[in-house]
N, C-alpha and C positions, 0 to 999 in steps of 0.2 A: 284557554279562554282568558283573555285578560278582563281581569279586573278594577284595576284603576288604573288610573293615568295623570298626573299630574305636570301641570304646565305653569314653567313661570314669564315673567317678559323676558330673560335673557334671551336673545334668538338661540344662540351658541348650545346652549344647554335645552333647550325645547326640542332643537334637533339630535340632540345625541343622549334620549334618556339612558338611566339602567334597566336592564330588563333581568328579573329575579324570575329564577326558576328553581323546580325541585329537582336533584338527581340522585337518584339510590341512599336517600339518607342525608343528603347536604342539599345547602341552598347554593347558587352559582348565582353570579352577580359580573352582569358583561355590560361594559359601561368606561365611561372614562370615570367614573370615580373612585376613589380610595376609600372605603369604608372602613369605620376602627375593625379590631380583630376578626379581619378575612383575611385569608392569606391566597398567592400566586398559586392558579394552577395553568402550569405552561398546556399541559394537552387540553383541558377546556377553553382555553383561552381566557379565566374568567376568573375571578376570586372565588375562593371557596370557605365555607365553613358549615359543622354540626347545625341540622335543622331545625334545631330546639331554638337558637338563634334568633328565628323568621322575623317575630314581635320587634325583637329590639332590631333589626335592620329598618323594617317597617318604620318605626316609629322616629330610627334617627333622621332619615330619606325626608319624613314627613316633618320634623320638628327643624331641619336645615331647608326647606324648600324644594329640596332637587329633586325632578323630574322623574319616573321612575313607570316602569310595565308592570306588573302585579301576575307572571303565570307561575306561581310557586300553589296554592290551592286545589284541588280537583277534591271537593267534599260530595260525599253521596249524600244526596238528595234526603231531606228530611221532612219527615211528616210534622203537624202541629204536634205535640207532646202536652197533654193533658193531664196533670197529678194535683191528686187532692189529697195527697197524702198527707196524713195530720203530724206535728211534730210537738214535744216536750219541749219546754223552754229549756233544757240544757242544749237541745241538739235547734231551736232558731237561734242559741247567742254562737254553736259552731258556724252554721251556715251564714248567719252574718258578718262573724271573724272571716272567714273566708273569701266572701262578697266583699269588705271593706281591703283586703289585702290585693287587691286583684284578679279573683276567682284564682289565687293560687294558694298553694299551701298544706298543710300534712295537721290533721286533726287526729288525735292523740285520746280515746275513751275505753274505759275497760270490754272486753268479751260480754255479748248479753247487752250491752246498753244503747241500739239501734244506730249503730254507725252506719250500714247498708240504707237506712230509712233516707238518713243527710244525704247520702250519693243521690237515691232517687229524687229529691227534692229539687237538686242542683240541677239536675236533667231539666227536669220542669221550670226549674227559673230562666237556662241559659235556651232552652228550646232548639240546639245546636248539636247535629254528630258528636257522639260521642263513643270511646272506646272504653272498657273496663277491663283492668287484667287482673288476673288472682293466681296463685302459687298453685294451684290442685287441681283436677278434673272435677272432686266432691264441690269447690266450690263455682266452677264453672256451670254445672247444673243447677244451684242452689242459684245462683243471680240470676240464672235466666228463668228459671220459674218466677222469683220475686219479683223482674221488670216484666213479665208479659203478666202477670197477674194486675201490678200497680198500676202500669199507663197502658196494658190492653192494646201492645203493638207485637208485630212481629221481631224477634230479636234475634242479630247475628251469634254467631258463633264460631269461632278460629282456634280449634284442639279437640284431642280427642279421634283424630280422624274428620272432623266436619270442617270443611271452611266454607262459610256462608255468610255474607258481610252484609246488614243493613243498616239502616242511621245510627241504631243505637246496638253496640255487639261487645259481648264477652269472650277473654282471650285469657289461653293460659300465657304465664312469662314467657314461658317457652315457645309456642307460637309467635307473638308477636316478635321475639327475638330472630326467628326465623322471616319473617315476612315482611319488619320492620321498613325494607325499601320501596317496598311495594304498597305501603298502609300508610306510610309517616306523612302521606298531605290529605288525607284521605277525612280526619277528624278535627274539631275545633276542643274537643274536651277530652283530658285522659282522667282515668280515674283509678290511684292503685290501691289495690287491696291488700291489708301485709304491705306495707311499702317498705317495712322495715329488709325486706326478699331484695329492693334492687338495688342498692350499692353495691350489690355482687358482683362480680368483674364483668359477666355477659351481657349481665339483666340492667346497667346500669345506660349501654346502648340504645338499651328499647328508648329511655327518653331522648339520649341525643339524637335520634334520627327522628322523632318526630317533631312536626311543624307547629302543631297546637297549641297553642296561646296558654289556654284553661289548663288547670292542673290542681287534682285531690288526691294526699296522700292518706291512706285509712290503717288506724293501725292501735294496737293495745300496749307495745312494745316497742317506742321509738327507739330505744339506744340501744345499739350493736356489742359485744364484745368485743371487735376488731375494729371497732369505732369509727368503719366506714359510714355509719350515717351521718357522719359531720358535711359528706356529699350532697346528702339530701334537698336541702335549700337552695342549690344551683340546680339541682334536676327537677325538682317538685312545688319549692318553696319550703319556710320556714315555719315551725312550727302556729298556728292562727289560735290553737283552742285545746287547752287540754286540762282531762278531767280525771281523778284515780276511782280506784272502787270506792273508797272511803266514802268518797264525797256525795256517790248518787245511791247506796248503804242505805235499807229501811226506805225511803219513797222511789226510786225506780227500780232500784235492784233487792238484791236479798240482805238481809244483816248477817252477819258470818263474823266467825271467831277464829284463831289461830289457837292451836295448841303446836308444843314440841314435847315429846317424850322421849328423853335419852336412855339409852340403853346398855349395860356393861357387855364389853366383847365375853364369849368364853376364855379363861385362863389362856387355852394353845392358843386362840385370835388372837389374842391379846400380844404372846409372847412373838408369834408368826408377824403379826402388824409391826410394831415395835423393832423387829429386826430387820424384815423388808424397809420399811421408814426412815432407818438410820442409816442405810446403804445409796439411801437419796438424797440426803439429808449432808451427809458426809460429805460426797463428791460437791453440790451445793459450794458448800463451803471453801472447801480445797479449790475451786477453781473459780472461787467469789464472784459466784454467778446469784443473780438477783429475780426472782419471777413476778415480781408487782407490779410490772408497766405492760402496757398492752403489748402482745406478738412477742412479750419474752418467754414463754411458755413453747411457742411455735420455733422462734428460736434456738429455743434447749431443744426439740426435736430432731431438729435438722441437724446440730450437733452432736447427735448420736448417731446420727447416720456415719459420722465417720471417724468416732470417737469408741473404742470400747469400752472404756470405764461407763462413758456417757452412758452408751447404750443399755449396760449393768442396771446402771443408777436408774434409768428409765424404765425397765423392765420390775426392778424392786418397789419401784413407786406404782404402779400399776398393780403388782397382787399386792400391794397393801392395801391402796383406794378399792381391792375387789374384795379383801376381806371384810372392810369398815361397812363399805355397802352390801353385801350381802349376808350378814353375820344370821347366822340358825337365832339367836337371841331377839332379832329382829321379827322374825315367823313367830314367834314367840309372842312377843309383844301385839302383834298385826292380829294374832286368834283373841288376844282379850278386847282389843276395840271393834272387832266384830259382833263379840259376843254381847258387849255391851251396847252395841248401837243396830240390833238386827233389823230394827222396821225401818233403817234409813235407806234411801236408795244411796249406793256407794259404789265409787271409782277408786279401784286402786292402783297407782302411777310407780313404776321402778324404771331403773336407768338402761337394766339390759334385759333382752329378750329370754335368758335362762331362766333369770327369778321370775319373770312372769309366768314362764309352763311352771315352775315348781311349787308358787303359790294355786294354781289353778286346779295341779294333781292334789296338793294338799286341800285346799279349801271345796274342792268341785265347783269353780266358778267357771263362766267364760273368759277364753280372752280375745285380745284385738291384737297382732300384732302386725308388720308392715308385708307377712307370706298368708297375713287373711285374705283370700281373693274378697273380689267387691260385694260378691252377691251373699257372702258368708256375715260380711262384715256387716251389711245393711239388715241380715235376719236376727242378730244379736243384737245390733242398736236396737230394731223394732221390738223384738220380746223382752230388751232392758225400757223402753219408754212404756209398753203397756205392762211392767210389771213381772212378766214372765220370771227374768230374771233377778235378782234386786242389788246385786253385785257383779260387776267385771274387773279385769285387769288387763294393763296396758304398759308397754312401755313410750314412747315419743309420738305414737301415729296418732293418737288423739290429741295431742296439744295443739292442733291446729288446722285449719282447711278441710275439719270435718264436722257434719251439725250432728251434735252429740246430745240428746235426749238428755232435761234438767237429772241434777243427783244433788242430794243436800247433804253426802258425806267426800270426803274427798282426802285419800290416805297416801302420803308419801313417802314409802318405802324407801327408796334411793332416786338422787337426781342429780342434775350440774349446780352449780353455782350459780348458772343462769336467771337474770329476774326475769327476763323474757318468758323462760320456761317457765319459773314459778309463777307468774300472772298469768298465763295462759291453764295453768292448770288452776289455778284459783278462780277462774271466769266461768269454768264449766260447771259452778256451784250457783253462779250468781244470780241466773230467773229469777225472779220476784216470785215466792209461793208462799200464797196467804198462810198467814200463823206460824211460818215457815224459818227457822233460821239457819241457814249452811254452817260448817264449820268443817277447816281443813286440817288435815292432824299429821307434822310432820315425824318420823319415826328416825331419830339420829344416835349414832354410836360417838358412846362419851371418849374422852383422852387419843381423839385421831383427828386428821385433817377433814372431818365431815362436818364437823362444829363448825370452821370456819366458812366451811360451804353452803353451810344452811344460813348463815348471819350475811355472807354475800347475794342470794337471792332473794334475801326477804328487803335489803334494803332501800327496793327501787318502789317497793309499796309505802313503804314507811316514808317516802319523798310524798311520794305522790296522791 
């Protein structure tokens, strides 16, 4: 269906507009005219470019005068959108940062501090198809209960097995990666969730191929370690509004403290560490290789693949990092902050899935890990929210894309460097509970590279 039509008095150019359409993901543009960055496609006969594109052809077509057909659109049909949703003035100064940018852009607020609320809001302000994607199936169900609850519509759904698409629909990445040709004209608003997920080489697609003007990125964790989110601003927009725990700390979220308690290895960790360490440490050196810039770490990998010293050196630094992180000294220390803090409800977070069973056979706690089927895992969140249980343990699967019942302790066995992961694990403390103060207590072995791994996760809060 066309949509617009513009006419100027040229005759010349009245008879021979551009007519823009959508094809599996690109715009095509058949016309006499040259538009900036479209390029020749000899079998359409037609210039082609990424459909994320659509706006700014649009707007150049329209800001130069030329004449132009409009069938790039085909939006499903949307109902009035009615939200009364109430918002905190930190989340009306995001949605206005967003609204004054363009309705584009990537809003930046801790876990717990009603990022989901701003999306639905934007729904309600733009009144306009829109799409939502999230990293998980957990939170593919969690948004659409939230939107059919808030604005009391019917809401699509694309994963999981379902594809049922209505004005306003929830998408895993992965679906909409899959479907992207078929969906990319289809909506005027995208909204991602985790946005920090699509600079991924796949998931970075899902935006080029869609036509959508509007765009919200949602997220606790903008910066990447592979510092693909430097992409993000061309795919999503630039950061509008961002907030750390610190700041919204005692009146929306919880007050929370940091502790570290360091730990001595045992004598044999010790000597075991220390020798493994210097066998990576060594080569290091001997072939003045340098690990402090992004992808040099991924680098050194790859060079052991055809390297056997390399490979040595890799393998030595591995049962070092697994003796520093799992050290018995460690279990040791974890039984007395227990001991101490029994009426807390507590999360206890390690790096790998062994120490988790072995704190769980030692302590008799639950755990969670990524081989808990679904239905296992939701009967252990549920008896850890009513109490049932008052401690679990977890390695990664809880750091995100799942609604994890409030805990006001939160203990870090082992973990990456990553602040992402530390803010993530540090959000699932944050609820607001009256009288209530969280505090996360990380558990680090002194004289190894874990020191420096705890001072690199904690720094992105200390920014922020």
């Amino acid at each position: 269906m066309v949509k617009s039509f513009y006419v100027i008095t040229t005759i010349e150019r009245s008879m021979h507009p551009t007519v823009l359409s959508f094809d599996r993901g690109n715009i095509l543009a058949k016309g006499n005219e040259r538009i900036p960055n479209m390029v020749w496609d000899e079998r359409a006969r037609a210039f082609r470019t990424e459909a994320m594109s659509y706006a700014e052809i649009v707007t150049y077509l329209q800001r130069k005068h030329l004449p132009f057909e409009d069938k790039v659109e085909d939006l499903i049909p949307c109902p009035e959108i009615i939200c009364h949703i109430s918002l905190r003035s930190y989340q009306r100064q995001a949605l206005r940062a967003w609204e004054k940018s363009g309705k584009r852009g990537v809003i930046v607020l801790p876990t717990g501090s009603g990022k989901t609320v701003i999306a639905i809001a934007a729904l309600g302000l733009l009144n306009q198809p829109a799409i939502i994607l999230v990293p998980t199936l957990d939170l593919l169900e969690q948004w659409k209960k939230w939107l059919e609850k808030e604005l009391n519509i019917s809401v699509g759904v694309c994963g999981g097995g379902e594809n049922r698409f209505f004005a306003i629909t929830v998408s895993t990445y992965d679906s909409a990666y899959l479907r992207a040709a078929e969906l990319g004209n289809k909506f005027k608003l995208m909204i991602f969730d985790e946005v920090h997920h699509l600079p991924a080489e796949g998931y970075r697609q899902i935006a080029e191929m869609f036509t959508a003007p509007y765009r919200m990125g949602l997220t606790a964790t903008f910066e990447r370690e592979d510092m693909l989110h430097s992409k993000l601003p061309k795919l999503v927009g630039s950061i509008v509004h961002r907030l750390g725990a610190e700041k919204l700390a005692g009146n929306y979220l919880a007050n929370y403290t940091k502790q570290r308690i360091s730990i001595d290895l045992t004598e044999k960790e010790m000597l075991d560490y220390t020798e493994n360490y210097r066998i990576f440490t060594d080569y290091l050196v001997t072939r003045r290789i340098r690990l402090g810039t992004p992808g040099a770490f991924r680098k050194f990998i790859m060079r052991s693949a055809r390297d056997k010293e390399g490979r040595r050196a890799l393998l030595a630094r591995n049962r070092a990092l697994n003796i520093a992180l799992n050290s018995e000294a460690k279990i040791d220390a974890l039984e007395k902050v227990l001991q101490t803090n029994q009426e807390e409800r507590t999360i206890i977070f390690t790096q790998h899935n062994h120490l988790v069973y072995k704190i769980s056979k030692r302590f008799l706690v639950p755990y969670v890990t990524h081989a808990t089927t679904k239905d296992e895992r939701r009967d252990i969140l549920s008896s850890f929210k009513d109490g049932i249980f008052r401690t679990l343990v977890t390695s990664k699967v809880l750091d995100e894309g799942i609604d994890v019942p409030e805990a006001s302790l939160g203990i870090i066995v082992s973990g990456t460097g990553s602040s992402r992961e530390f803010i993530q694990r540090l959000g699932r403390l944050l609820r607001k509970k009256e009288g209530k103060q969280a505090k996360l207590v990380e558990i680090v072995s002194k004289r190894t590279s874990e020191v420096k791994t705890s001072q690199r996760r904690n720094r992105q809060t200390s920014r922020t």
